[in-house]
C-alpha positions as CSV (number, residue, x, y, z in Angstrom):
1,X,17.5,1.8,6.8
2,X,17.1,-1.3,4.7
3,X,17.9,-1.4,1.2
4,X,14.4,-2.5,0.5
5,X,13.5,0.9,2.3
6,X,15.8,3.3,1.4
7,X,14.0,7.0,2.2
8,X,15.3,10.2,1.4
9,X,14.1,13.9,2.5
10,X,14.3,16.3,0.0
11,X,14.6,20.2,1.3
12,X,13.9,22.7,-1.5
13,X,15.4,26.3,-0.3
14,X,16.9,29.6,-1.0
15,X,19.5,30.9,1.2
16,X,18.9,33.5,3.4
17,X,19.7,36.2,1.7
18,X,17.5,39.1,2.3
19,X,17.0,40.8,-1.1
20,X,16.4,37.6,-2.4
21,X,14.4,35.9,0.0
22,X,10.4,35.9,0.3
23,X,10.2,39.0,-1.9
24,X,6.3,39.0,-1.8
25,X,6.6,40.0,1.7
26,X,8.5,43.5,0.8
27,X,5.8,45.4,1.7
28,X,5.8,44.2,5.2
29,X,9.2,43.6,6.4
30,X,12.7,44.8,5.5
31,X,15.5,42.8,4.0
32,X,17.1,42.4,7.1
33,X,13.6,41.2,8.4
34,X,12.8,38.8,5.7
35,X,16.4,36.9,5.8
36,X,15.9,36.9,9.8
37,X,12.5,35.3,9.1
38,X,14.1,32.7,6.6
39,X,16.7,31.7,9.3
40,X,14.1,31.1,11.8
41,X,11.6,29.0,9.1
42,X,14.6,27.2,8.5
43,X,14.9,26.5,12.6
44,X,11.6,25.4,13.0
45,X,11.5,23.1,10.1
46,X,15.3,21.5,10.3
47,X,14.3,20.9,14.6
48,X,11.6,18.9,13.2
49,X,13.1,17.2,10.1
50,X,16.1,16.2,11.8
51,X,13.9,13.5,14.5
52,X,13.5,11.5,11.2
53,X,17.3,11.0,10.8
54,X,17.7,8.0,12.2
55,X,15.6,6.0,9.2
56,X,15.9,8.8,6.3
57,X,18.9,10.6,4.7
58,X,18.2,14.5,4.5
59,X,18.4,16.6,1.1
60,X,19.2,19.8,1.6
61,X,18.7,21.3,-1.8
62,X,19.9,24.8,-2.2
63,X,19.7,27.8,-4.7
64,X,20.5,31.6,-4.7
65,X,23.5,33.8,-5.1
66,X,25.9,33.2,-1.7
67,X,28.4,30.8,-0.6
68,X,26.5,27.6,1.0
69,X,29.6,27.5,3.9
70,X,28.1,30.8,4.8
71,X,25.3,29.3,6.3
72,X,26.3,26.0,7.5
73,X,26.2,27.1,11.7
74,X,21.9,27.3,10.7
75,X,22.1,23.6,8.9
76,X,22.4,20.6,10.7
77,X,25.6,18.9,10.3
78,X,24.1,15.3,9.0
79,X,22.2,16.6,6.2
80,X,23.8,16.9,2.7
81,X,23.6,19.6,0.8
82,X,23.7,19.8,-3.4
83,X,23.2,22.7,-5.5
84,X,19.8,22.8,-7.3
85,X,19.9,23.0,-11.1
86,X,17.5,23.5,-13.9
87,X,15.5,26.2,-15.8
88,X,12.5,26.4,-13.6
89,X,11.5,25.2,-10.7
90,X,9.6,22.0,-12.4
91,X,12.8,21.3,-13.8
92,X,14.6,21.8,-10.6
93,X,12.4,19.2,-8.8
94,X,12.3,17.1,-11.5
95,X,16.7,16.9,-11.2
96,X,16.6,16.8,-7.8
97,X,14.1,13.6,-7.2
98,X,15.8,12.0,-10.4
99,X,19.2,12.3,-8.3
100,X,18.2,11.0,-5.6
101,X,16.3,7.8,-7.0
102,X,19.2,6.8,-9.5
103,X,21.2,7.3,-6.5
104,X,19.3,4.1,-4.8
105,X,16.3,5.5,-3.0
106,X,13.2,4.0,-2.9
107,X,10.9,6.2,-1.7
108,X,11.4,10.3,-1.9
109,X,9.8,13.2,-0.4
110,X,10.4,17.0,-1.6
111,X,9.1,19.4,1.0
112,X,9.4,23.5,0.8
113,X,11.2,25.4,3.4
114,X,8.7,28.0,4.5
115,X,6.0,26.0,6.2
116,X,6.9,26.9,10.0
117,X,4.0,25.0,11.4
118,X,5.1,21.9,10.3
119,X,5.9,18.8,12.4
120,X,8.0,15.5,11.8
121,X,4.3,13.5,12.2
122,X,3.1,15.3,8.7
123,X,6.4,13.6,6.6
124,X,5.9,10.3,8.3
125,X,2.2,10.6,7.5
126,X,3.2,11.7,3.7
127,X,5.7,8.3,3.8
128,X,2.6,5.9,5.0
129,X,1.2,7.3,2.6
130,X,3.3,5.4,0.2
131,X,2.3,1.8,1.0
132,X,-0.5,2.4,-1.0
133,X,0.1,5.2,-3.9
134,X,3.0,6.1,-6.1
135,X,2.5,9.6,-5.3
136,X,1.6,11.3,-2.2
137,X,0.9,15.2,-2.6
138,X,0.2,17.5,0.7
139,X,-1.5,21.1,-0.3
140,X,-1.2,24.1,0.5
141,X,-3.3,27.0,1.4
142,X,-2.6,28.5,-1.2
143,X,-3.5,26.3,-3.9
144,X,-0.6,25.1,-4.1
145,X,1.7,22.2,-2.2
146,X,4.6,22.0,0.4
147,X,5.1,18.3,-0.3
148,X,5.3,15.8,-3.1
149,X,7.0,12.5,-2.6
150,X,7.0,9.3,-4.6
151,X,8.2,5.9,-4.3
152,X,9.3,5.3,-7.9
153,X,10.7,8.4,-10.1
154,X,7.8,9.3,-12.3
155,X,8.8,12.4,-14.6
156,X,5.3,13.3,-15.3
157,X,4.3,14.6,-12.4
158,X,6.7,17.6,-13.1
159,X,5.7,17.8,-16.7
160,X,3.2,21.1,-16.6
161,X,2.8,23.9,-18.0
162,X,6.3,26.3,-16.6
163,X,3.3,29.2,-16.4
164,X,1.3,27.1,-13.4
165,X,4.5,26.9,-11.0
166,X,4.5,29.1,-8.3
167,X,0.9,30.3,-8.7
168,X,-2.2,29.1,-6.8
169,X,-3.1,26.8,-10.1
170,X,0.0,23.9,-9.2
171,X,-2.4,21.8,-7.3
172,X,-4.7,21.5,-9.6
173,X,-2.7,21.5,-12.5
174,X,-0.3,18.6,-11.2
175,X,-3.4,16.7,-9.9
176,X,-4.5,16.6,-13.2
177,X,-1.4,15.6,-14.5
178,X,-1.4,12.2,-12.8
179,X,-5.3,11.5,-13.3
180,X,-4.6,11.9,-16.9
181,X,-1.2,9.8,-16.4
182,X,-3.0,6.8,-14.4
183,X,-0.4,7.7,-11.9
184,X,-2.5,6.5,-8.4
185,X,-1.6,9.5,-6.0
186,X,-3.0,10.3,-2.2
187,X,-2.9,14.0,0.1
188,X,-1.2,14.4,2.8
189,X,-1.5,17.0,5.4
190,X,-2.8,20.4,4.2
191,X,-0.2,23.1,5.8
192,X,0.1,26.9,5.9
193,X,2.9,28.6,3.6
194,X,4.4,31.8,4.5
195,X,5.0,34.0,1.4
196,X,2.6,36.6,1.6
197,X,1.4,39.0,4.2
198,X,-1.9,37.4,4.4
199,X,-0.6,33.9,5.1
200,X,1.5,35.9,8.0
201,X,-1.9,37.2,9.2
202,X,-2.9,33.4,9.0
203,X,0.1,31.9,10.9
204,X,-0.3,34.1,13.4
205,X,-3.7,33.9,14.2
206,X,-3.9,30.2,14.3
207,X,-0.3,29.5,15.2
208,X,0.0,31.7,18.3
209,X,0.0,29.0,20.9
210,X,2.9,27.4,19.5
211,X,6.5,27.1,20.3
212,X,8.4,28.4,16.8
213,X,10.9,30.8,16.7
214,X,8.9,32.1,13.6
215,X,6.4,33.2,15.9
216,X,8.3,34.3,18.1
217,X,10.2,36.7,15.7
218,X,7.6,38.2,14.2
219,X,5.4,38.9,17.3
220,X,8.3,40.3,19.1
221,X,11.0,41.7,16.8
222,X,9.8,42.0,13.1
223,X,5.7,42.9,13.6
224,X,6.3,43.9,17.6
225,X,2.5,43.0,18.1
C-alpha cells in the first residue's frame, strides 16, 4: 500500500447479541436464532473481506451493549476494531469515515454487515470505481445501500434528514444530496440485505446454490426447510 494509495475498509456492525440483533426478523426466528445468524453473516462477509488485506487496512466498526473481547474468536485477527460513536447512524458514519481520512487514507469504503451474498470482487469494483468519482454508492434492495466509499472526506453526503436513515428513502435521499452538492458520485454493485423476512425469502431463493454458512444455517438449523 503506497501512500499515494492508502485504502481503508470500513465494517459497520452490531455485535451479536441476540435481543439486539436484526430485531425486524423477531417474528421469524428466536434470539438465539438471530445472534447465530449474525455470527454466520459476519463469516461469510469477513472470508471475503479479509482476501483484500494485502492492499487495504480493515475497519471493524462496532456498536451495542457487550464486551468486543467477547467476540474476537468470530473476527479476524488483522482487522482493527474502534467503537462507533455519534447520535444516529448518519452521524456514526460521518465519525467513522472522518477518522479514518484524517488518519491518512485516501480512499474509504463503509460497507454493512448483513449482506451474506457479498464477494471481495463487489469492494474492488466499488474502489475502481473511484478513479473516476468522489463517491461511489452500491444499493440495496431495499432502497437503501450496503456501500458508500469516497476518496476525499466529503461531510455532505451524510448531511440528511436523521428521519430517512434506516428506511427504504436513504438512496434517494443521499443521491440527491450529492446532485444538489455537485459531488460526482457512481453505483456499485446492487446487493441483497437481510433484515426482514422477505429479504430471507429473497436470499434463499436466489442464493441457494451458494456456499455461505448463512445459507446453510437457515435451511438446516434456523428455517429446517
Amino acid at each position: 500500500m503506497t501512500a499515494e494509495n492508502k485504502q481503508a475498509i470500513i465494517i459497520f456492525s452490531r455485535l451479536p447479541i441476540g435481543q439486539e440483533t436484526k430485531t425486524r426478523l423477531a417474528n421469524l426466528l428466536n434470539e438465539n436464532q438471530r445472534e447465530k445468524l449474525h455470527v454466520m453473516m459476519w463469516a461469510d462477509i469477513f472470508s471475503e473481506i479479509v482476501k483484500l488485506s494485502d492492499d487495504i487496512k480493515i475497519f471493524l466498526y462496532w456498536t451495542g451493549s457487550g464486551d468486543i473481547n467477547n467476540y474476537k474468536n468470530f473476527i479476524p485477527e488483522n482487522f482493527i476494531l474502534r467503537q462507533q460513536s455519534g447520535l444516529n447512524l448518519g452521524e456514526k458514519m460521518n465519525n467513522a469515515m472522518q477518522e479514518i481520512f484524517y488518519n491518512g487514507y485516501n480512499r474509504v469504503v463503509l460497507i454493512g454487515s448483513d449482506i451474506p451474498s457479498l464477494r471481495h470482487e463487489n469492494i474492488k469494483r466499488a474502489f475502481d470505481s473511484l478513479n473516476h468519482s468522489d463517491v461511489v454508492i452500491a444499493p440495496s434492495k431495499d432502497g437503501g445501500y450496503w456501500l458508500i466509499g469516497m476518496r476525499k472526506f466529503i461531510p455532505e453526503v451524510f448531511n440528511i434528514s436523521e428521519s430517512k436513515w434506516g428506511n427504504s428513502s436513504v438512496l434517494d435521499s443521499t443521491v440527491m444530496k450529492l446532485k444538489d452538492s455537485g459531488i460526482s458520485y457512481k453505483f456499485a454493485d446492487t446487493l441483497q440485505d437481510l433484515d426482514t423476512p422477505d429479504d430471507i425469502k429473497i436470499f434463499m431463493r436466489e442464493f441457494s446454490n451458494q456456499d455461505r454458512k448463512t445459507y446453510k444455517y437457515l435451511y438446516h438449523e434456523a428455517l429446517k426447510l
